[in-house]
N, C-alpha and C positions, 0 to 999 in steps of 0.2 A: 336739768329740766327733764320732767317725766314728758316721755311721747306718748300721746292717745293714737287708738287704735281710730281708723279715719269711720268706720262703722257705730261711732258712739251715738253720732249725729244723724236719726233717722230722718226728721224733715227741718229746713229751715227756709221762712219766707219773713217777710220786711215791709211794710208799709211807710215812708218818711223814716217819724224816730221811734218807730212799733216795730217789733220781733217777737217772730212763733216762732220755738226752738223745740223738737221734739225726740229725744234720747234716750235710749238703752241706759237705763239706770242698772245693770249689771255689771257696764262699762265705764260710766262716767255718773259723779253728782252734779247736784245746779253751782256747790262751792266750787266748783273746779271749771265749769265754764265760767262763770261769775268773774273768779280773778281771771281766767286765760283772756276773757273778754277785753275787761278792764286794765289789761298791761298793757295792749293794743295802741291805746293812744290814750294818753295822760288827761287829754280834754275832753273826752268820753268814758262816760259810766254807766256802765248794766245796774241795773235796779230790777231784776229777778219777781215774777209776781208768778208763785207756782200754786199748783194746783189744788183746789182744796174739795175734798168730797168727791174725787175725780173729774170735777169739772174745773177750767180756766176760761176767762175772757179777754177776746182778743180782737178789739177794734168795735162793733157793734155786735159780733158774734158769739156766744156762748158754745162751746167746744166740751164735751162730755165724752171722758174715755168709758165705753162700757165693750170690752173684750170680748170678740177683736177686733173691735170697729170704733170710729168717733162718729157720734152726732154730733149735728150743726144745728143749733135755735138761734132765733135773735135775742142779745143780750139785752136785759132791763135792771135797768140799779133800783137799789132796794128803796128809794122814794118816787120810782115812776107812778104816776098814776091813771093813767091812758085815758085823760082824757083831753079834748078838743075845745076850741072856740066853738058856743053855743050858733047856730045859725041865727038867731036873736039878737046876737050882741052889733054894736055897732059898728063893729069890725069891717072895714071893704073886703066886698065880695071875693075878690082876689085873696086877702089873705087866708080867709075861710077853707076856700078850692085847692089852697096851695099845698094843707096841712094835707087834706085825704091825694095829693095828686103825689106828695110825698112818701106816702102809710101805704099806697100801690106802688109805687113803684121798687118800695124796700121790698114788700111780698114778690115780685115778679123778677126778682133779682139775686135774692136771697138763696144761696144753695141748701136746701134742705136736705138734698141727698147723705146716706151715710160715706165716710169714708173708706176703704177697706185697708 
């Protein structure tokens, strides 16, 4: 069994059953943590969702490497279409209030900073 160098793995964070894994691809590919992963334990499996166009998304976030830094946007899947219950509709008041009390508080929470 080959040793990796403990340096391959520049960041790793975990949300439940979500992982950002971030690597020296000089050191290490995604096959080789993939299987290292997946040897772990027989009733867990990595399913790899890598980056395309140097961006990846990771929980509601959108993650864009542009060197040498990541930007952080909010992610939107490709049939969002941003819009809201009509103030017109018969909707309780409540649920109307809830949607924009939601759409602030993702903005006021949201790290838009870059990363270094």
């Amino acid at each position: 069994m080959k040793v990796y160098h403990i340096y391959s793995v520049i960041f790793y964070t975990g949300y439940i059953d979500d992982i950002l894994i971030i690597y020296d691809t000089t050191q290490i590919n995604l096959d080789t943590i993939t299987h290292y992963a997946n040897t772990i334990n027989n009733n867990l499996k990595l399913c790899p969702t890598a980056e395309q166009n140097n961006r990846v998304s990771f929980l509601d976030l959108a993650i864009t490497r542009n060197t040498p830094h990541l930007e952080i946007d909010i992610f939107r899947k490709p049939t969002t279409t941003d819009t809201t219950i009509s103030y017109l509709s018969n909707h309780p008041q409540e649920q109307k209030l809830a949607v924009y009390r939601f759409l602030i508080d993702r903005i006021l929470n949201l790290p838009l900073h870059k990363l270094a």
